[in-house]
GUGU-991016 format. One line per field, with one value per residue (C-alpha): residue number from 1; x, y, z. Coordinates in Angstrom, 1 decimal, padded with zeros to 4 digits, always signed. Layout:
<pts>
gufi = [NUM	...]
u = [X	...]
v = [Y	...]
w = [Z	...]
</pts>
This chain:
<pts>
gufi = [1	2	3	4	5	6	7	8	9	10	11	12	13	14	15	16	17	18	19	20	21	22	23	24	25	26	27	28	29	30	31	32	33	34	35	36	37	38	39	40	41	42	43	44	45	46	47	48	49	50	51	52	53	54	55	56	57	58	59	60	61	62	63	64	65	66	67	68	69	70	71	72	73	74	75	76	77	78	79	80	81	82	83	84	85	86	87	88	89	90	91	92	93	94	95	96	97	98	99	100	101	102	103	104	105	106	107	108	109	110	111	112	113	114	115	116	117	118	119	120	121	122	123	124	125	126	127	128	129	130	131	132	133	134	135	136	137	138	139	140	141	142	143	144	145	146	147	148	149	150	151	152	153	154	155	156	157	158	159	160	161	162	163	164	165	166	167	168	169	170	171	172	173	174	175	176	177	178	179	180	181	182	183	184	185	186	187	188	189	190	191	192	193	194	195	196	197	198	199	200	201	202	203	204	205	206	207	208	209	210	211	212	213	214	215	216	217	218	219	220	221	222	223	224	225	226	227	228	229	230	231	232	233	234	235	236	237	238	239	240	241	242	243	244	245	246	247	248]
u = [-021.2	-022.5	-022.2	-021.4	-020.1	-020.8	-019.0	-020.2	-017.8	-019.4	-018.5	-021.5	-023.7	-027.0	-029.2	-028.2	-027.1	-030.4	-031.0	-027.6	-028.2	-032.1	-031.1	-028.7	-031.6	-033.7	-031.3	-032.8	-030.0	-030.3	-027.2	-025.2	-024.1	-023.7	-021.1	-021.3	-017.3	-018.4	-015.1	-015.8	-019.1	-020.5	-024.1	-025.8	-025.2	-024.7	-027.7	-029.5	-027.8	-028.8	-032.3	-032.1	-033.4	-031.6	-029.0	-026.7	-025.9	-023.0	-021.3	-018.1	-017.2	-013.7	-012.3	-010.8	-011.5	-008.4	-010.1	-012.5	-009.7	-008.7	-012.3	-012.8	-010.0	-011.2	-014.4	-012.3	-010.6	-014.2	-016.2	-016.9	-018.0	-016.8	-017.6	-016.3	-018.4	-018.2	-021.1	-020.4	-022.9	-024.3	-025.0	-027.7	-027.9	-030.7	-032.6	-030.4	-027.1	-025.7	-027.4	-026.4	-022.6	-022.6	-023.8	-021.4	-018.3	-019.6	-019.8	-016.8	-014.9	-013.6	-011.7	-013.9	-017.0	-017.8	-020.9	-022.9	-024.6	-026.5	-024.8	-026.5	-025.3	-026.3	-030.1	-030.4	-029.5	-029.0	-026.1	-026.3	-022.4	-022.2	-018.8	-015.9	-012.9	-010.6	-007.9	-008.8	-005.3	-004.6	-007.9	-007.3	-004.2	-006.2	-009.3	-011.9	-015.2	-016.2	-017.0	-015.5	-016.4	-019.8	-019.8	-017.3	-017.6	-014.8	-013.8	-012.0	-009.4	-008.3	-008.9	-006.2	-004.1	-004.1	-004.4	-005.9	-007.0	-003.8	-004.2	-001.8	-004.8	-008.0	-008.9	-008.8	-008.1	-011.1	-009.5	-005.8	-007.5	-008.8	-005.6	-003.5	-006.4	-006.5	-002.9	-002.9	-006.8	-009.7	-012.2	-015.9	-018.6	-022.3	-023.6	-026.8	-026.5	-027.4	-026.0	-027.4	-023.9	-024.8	-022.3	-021.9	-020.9	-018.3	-014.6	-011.7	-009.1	-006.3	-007.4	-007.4	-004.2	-002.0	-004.2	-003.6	+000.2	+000.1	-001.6	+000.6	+003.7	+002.5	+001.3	+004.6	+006.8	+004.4	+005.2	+008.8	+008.6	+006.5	+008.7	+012.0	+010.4	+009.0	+010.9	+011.8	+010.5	+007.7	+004.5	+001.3	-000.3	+003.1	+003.0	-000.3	+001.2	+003.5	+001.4	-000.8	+002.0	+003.0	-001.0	-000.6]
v = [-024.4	-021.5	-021.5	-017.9	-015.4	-011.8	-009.2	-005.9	-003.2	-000.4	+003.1	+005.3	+004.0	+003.6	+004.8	+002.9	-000.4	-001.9	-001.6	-003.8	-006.2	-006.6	-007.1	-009.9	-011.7	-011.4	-012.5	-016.0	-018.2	-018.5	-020.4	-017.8	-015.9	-012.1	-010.9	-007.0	-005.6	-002.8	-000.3	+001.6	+003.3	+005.8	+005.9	+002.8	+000.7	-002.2	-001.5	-002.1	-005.2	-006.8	-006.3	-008.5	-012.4	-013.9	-016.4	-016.0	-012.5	-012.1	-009.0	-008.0	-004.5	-003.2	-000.9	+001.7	+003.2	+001.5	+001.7	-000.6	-002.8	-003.9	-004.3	-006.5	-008.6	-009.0	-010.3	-012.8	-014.2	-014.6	-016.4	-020.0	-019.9	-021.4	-018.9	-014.8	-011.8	-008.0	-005.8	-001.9	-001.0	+002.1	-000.2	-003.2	-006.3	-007.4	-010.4	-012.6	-011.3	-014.3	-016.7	-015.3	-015.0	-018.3	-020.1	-017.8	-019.5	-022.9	-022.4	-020.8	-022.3	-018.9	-017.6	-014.5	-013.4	-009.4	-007.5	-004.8	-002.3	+000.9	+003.7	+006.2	+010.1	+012.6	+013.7	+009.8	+009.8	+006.7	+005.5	+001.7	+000.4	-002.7	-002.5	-005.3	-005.1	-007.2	-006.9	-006.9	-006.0	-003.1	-001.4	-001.9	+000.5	+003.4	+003.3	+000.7	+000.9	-002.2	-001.2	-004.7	-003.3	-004.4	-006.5	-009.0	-012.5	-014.9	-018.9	-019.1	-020.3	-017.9	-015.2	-017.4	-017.4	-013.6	-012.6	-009.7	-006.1	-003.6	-001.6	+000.9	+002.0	+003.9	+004.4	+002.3	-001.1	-002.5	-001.2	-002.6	-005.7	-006.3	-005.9	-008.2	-010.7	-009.7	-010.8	-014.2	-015.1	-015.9	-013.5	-013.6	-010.9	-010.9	-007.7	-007.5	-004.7	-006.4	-003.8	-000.8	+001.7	+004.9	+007.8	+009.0	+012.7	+012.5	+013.2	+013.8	+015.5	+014.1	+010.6	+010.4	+012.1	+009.7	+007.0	+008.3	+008.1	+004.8	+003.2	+004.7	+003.5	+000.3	+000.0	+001.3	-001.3	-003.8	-001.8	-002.5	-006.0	-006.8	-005.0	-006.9	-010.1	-008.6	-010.5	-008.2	-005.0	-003.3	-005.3	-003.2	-003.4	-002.5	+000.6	+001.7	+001.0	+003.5	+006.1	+005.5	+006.3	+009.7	+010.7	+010.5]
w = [+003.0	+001.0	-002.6	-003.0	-000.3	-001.2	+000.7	+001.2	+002.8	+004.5	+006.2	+007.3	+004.8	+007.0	+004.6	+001.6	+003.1	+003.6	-000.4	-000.8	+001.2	+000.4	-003.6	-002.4	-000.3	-003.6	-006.0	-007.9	-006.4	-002.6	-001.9	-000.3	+002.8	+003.2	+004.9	+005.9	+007.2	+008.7	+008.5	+012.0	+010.8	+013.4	+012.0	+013.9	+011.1	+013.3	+015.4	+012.4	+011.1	+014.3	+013.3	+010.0	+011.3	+008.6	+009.3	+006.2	+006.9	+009.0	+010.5	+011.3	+012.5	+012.7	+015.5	+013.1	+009.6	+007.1	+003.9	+001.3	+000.8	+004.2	+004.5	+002.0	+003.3	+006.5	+004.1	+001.9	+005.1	+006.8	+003.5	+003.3	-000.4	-003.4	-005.3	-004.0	-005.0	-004.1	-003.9	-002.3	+000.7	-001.9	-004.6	-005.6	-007.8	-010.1	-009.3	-011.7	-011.0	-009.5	-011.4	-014.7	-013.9	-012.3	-015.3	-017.7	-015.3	-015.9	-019.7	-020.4	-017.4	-016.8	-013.4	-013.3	-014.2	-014.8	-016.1	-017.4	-014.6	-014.7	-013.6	-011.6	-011.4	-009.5	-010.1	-011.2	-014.6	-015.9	-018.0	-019.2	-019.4	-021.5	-022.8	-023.3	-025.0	-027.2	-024.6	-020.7	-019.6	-021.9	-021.4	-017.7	-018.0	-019.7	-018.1	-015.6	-017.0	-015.3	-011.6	-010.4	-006.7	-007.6	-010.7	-010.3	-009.2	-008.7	-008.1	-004.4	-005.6	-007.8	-004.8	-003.3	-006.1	-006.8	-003.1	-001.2	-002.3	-001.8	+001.9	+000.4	-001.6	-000.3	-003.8	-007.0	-005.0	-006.9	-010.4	-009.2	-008.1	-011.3	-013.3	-011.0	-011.9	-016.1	-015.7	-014.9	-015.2	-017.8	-017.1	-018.8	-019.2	-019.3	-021.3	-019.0	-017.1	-013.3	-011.2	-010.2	-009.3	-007.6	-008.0	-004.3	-003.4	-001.2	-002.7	-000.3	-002.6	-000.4	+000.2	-003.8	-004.6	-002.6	-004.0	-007.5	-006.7	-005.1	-008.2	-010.6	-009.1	-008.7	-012.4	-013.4	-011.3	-013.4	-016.4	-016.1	-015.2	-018.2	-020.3	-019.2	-020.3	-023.7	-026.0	-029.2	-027.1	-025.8	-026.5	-027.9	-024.1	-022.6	-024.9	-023.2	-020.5	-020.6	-022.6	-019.0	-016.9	-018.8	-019.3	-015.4]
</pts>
């Protein structure tokens, strides 16, 4: 059994798929497996996979396009590890990713581990993000500087305790994921920036409306619910909570 099983989902990512997985086979830690949810690609991405000899990358390749997150379920439901992390097919790890989060888990006996990253625009500018604040959970409902898609890793069974990513979502499951999991979890955070994130250039206005709406609603039925149970009121994080809904 693996020690860590990293998911990446993919959709027509041929060209920067091989750079993923590559900075997973490097990392210092070899206890893992790979496994590649391929989300109905039509750009030969399997034809490729099928090329790569080694044994802990596994592939799995899904009759229809439903989105990152039912791909990354298909993923969690697949993994052996103890340990769950997510990496997205566009994006790499430094060498000592893994073995720099693992340890921070072990030390702080945390639920969740996240971390710094470099984020890569357009033209490859870089911008380091190295930021944590006091409170996880009422950041969360502002803003996601975090890029938990690629930077978070996770104990199994708290990926069975907070369940799957939201299908409902084709955009921001990685942001919602990450609140469910502030709210009920001990997450850690190494400031080393050990991902590389590369801003892509594809934006489907359409796909990220509904998406937008989807997220909200479900933020505000949270909202709601926390506030109910707020004794004497509206707690400081349910307040920007609410500040998040009207902003949206």
């Amino acid at each position: 059994m693996a020690r860590v099983s990293v998911i990446i989902p993919t959709f027509n990512r041929r060209a920067t798929l091989p750079r993923a997985i590559n900075s997973v086979l490097k990392q210092s830690m070899s206890d893992l497996e790979i496994i590649v949810v391929d989300d109905g690609s039509r750009d030969n991405t399997g034809s490729w996979i099928h090329t790569i000899r080694d044994p802990r990358v596994r592939y799995y390749k899904l009759a229809e396009n439903r989105g990152p997150a039912r791909a990354r379920n298909v993923g969690i439901s697949c993994c052996r590890g103890q340990l769950v992390a997510f990496l997205d097919s566009e994006d790499a790890w430094m060498e000592d990713k893994l073995a720099k989060q693992l340890r921070i888990l072990e030390v702080e006996k945390t639920d969740a581990c996240l971390c710094g990253f470099v984020r890569l625009n357009r033209g490859n500018r870089r911008q380091t993000i190295s930021y944590w604040p006091r409170e996880l959970r009422s950041c969360l409902h502002f803003e996601c500087p975090f890029s938990p898609g690629s930077t978070l890793v996770m104990s199994k069974q708290t990926v069975n305790r907070i369940g799957g990513f939201d299908e409902n979502l084709r955009r921001y499951e990685d942001w919602e994921y990450l609140l469910r999991i502030a709210g009920v979890c001990r997450v850690s955070f190494v400031p080393d920036p050990l991902a590389l994130v590369f801003m892509g250039d594809t934006w489907e206005p359409e796909i990220a409306l509904e998406a937008t709406k989807e997220f909200v609603k479900k933020t505000w039925r949270n909202f709601q619910a926390t506030a109910r149970s707020a004794a004497g009121g509206l707690s400081q994080w349910t307040l920007a909570d609410a500040l998040f809904i009207v902003h949206c």
